[in-house]
C-alpha positions as CSV (number, residue, x, y, z in Angstrom):
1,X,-21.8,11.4,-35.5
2,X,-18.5,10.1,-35.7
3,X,-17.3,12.5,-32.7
4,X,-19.9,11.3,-30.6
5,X,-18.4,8.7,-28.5
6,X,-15.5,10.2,-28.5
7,X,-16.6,13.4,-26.4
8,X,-19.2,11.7,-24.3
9,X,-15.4,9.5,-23.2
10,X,-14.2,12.2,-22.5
11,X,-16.7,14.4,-21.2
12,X,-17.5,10.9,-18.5
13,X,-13.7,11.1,-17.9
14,X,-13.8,14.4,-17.1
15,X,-16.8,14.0,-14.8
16,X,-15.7,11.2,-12.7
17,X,-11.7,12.8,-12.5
18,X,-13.8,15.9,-11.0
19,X,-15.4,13.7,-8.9
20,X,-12.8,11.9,-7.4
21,X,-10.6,15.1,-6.8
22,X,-13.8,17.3,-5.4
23,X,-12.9,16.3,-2.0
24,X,-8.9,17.3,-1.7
25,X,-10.2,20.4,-3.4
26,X,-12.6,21.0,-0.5
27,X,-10.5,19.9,1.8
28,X,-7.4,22.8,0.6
29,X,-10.0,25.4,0.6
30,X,-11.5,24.9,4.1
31,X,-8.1,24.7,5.8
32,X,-6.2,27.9,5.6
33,X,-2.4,28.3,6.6
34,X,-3.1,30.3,9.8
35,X,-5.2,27.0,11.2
36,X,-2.6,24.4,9.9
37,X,0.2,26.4,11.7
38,X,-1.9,26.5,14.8
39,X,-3.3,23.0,14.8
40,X,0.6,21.6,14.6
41,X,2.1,23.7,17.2
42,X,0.5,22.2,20.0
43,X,2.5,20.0,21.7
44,X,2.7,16.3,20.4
45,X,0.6,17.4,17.8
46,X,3.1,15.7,15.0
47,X,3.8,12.5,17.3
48,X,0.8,10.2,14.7
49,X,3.0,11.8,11.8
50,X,6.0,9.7,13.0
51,X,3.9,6.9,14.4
52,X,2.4,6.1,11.1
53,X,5.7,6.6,8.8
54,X,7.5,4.1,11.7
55,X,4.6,1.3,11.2
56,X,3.9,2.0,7.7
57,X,7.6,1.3,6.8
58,X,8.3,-1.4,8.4
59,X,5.2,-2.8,7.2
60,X,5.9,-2.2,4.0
61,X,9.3,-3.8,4.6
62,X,7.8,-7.1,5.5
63,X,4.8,-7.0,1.9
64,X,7.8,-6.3,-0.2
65,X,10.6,-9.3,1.8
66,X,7.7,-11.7,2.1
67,X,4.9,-10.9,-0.6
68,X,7.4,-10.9,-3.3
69,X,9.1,-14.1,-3.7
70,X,5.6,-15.8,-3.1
71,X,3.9,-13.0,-6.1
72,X,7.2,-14.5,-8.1
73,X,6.0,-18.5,-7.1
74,X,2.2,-17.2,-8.3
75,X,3.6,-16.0,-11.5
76,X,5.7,-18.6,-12.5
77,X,2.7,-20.9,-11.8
78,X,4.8,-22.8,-9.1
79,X,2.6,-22.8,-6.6
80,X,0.8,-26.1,-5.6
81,X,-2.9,-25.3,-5.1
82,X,-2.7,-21.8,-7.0
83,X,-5.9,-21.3,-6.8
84,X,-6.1,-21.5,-2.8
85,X,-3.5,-19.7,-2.1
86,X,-4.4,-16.7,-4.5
87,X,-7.8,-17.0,-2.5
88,X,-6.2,-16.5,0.8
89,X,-4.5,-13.4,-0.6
90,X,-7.6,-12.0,-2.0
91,X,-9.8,-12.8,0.9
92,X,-9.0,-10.4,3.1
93,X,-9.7,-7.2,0.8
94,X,-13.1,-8.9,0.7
95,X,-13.5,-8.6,5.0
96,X,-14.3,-5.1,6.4
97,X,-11.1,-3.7,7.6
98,X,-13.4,-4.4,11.4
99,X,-13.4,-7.5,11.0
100,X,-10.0,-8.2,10.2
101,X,-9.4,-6.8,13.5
102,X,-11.8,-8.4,15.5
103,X,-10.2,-11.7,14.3
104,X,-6.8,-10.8,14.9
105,X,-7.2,-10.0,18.1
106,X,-7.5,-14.0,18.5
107,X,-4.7,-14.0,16.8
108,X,-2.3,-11.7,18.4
109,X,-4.4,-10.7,21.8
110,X,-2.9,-12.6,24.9
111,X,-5.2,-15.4,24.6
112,X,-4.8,-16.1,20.6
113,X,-1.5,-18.6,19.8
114,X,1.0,-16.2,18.4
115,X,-0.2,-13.4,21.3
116,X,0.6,-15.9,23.7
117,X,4.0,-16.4,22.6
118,X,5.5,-12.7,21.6
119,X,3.5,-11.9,25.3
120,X,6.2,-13.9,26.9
121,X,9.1,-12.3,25.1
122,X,7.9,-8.6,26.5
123,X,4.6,-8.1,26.6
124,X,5.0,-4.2,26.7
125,X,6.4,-4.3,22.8
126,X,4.1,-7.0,21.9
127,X,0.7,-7.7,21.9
128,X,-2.5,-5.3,21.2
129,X,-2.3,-1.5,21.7
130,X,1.4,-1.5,20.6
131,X,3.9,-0.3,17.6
132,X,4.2,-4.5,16.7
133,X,-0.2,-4.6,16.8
134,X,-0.2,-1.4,14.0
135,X,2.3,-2.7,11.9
136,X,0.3,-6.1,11.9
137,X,-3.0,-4.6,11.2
138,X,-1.3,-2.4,8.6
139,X,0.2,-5.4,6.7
140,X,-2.9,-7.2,6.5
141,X,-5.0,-4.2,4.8
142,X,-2.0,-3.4,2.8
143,X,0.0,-6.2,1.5
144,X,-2.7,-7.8,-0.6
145,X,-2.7,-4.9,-2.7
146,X,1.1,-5.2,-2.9
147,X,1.0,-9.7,-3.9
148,X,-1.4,-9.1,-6.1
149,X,0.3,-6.2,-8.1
150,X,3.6,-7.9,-7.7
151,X,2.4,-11.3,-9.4
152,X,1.1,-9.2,-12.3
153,X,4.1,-7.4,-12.8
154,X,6.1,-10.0,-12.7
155,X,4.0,-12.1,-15.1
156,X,4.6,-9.6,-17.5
157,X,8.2,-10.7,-17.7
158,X,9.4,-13.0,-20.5
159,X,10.3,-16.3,-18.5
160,X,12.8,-16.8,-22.0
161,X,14.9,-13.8,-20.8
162,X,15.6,-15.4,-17.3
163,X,15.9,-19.3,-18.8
164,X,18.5,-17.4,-21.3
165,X,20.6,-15.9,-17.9
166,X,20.3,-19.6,-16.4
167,X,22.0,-20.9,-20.1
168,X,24.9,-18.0,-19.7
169,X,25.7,-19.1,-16.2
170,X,23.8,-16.9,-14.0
171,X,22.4,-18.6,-10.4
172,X,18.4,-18.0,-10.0
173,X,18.7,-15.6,-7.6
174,X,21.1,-13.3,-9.5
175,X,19.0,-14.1,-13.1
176,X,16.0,-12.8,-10.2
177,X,17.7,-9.4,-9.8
178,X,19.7,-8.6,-13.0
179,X,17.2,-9.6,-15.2
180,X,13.1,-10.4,-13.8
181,X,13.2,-7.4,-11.0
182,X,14.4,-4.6,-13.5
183,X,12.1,-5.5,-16.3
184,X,9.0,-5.9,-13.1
185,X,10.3,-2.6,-11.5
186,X,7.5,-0.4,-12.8
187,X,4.9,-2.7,-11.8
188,X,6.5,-3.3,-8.6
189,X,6.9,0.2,-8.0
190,X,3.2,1.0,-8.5
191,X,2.7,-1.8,-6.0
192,X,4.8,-0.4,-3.1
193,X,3.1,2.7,-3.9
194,X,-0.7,1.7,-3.4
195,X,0.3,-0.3,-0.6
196,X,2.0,2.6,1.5
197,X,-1.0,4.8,0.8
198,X,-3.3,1.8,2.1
199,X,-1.2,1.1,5.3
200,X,-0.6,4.7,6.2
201,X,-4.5,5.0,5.8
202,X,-5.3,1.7,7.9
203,X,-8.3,2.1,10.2
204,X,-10.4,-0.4,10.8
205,X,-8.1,-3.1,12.0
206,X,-5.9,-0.5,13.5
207,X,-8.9,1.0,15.8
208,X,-9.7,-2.3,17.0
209,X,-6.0,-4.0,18.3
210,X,-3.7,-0.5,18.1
211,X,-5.8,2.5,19.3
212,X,-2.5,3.0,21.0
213,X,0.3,4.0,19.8
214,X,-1.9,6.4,17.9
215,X,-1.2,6.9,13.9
216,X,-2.4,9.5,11.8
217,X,-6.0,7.8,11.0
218,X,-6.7,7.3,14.8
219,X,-5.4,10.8,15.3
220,X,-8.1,12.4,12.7
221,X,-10.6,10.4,14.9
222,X,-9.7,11.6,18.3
223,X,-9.4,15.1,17.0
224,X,-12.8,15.0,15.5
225,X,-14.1,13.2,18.6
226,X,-12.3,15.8,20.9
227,X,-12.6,18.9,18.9
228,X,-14.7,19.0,16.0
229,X,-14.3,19.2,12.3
230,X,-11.5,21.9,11.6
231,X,-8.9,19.8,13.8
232,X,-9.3,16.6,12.1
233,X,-8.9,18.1,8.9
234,X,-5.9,19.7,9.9
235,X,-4.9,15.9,10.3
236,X,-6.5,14.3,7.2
237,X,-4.3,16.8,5.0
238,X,-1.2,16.2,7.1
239,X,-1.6,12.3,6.2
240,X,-2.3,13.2,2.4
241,X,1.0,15.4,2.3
242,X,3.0,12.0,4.6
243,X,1.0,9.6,2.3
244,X,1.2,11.1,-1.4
245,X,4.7,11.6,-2.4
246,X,5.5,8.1,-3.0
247,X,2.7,6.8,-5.3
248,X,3.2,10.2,-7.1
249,X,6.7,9.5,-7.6
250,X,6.4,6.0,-8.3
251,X,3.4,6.8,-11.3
252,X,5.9,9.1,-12.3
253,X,8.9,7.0,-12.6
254,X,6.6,4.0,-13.9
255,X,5.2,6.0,-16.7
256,X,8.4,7.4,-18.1
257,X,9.9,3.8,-17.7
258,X,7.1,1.9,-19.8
259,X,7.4,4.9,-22.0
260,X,11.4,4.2,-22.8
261,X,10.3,0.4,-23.4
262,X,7.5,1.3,-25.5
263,X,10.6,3.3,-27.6
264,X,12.8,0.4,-27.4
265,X,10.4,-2.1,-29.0
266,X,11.6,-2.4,-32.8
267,X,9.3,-1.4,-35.2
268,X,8.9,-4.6,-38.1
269,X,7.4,-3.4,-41.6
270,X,6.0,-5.8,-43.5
271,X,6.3,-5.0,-47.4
């Protein structure tokens, strides 16, 4: 009896990791090579790849420069209002990805305030239906993920260790990066991770204020649209391969680094 629970864990486990991979697997069996290589010789057919890597980068640039000193404010608990803030941060992964859209088109569109003012700079880079309208709807999906897994990384971080660096000499910025970011770095790195996946991914907000320049999601959509199934899937798999190596790599590198602090901790016996 003993055993029970034990297998019916992992026997559920085994269940839902089937589960959750049954659709790659489908998705590798119903495209062969032959249609990939067809699919991505036609002209322009790998202008969404470099669309979405463009956008998704540079949005990730601005989660990680702007997200992380506020996760570090959240952490620290030196945020006035916590509480309202962390609710602003949550409250758009509780909007349909639609919705966000709709509402920043009042935001950024021609008639919302910031639209109205990066129109009159050059209204061909910025504005809706451009590269600066995907990166924007890509950072809002995205970089909630990436505050909120930044603040719990860096919670995890003895505030001792940096008040020790202050003691020895070291300014707060340089007690930030020689001692809090490389004890956060796995959790950070899991952060980034999840968040590239979820802005290369963006579609909701992206369909509605940056149809154009088309990314790899809209892509999927037109070819399905235009040309049926076997097209788009071509697509979907080309945005797995673009979106997957990073969060692979960063679980990777996250797991082997907890592991080498787990082997670090010193073992106390108490006789």
């Amino acid at each position: 009896m003993g055993r029970l629970p034990g297998t019916a864990a992992v026997l559920t486990s085994a269940i839902v990791w089937v589960a959750l991979l049954g659709p790659l697997v489908v998705l590798l069996f119903q495209v062969s090579p032959h249609t990939i290589r067809v699919n991505l010789d036609q002209p322009g057919a790998l202008d969404p790849l470099w669309t979405s890597l463009e956008a998704s980068a540079m949005a990730l640039g601005f989660m990680v420069v702007l997200g992380t000193p506020l996760a570090y404010l959240l952490a620290r608990g030196r945020v006035k209002l916590a509480r309202v803030v962390e609710a602003g941060i949550v409250l758009p992964l509780l909007m349909p990805p639609l919705v966000i859209g709709l509402l920043l088109i009042f935001l950024i569109g021609q008639a919302g305030p910031v639209g109205r003012f990066v129109s009159s700079i050059n209204p061909n880079v910025f504005g809706v239906n451009t590269m600066f309208a995907l990166v924007v709807a890509e950072f809002y999906e995205a970089a909630p993920y990436y505050i909120i897994s930044a603040a719990a990384a860096l919670t995890t971080v003895d505030q001792r260790l940096e008040q020790d660096a202050l003691l020895l000499g070291d300014r707060p910025l340089s007690a930030f990066r020689r001692i809090t970011l490389p004890l956060a770095a796995p959790g950070l790195a899991t952060g980034i991770a999840i968040s590239w996946a979820r802005a290369m991914g963006a579609f909701g907000a992206v369909l509605i204020i940056a149809y154009n320049p088309a990314g790899l999601p809209i892509d999927i959509d037109q070819s399905f649209i235009a040309n049926g199934l076997t097209p788009a899937l071509v697509v979907a798999l080309l945005l797995i391969v673009a979106a997957l190596p990073l969060p692979l790599l960063a679980f990777l590198w996250s797991a082997r680094a907890r592991g080498r602090r787990s082997a670090a901790v010193p073992v106390t016996v108490s006789l």
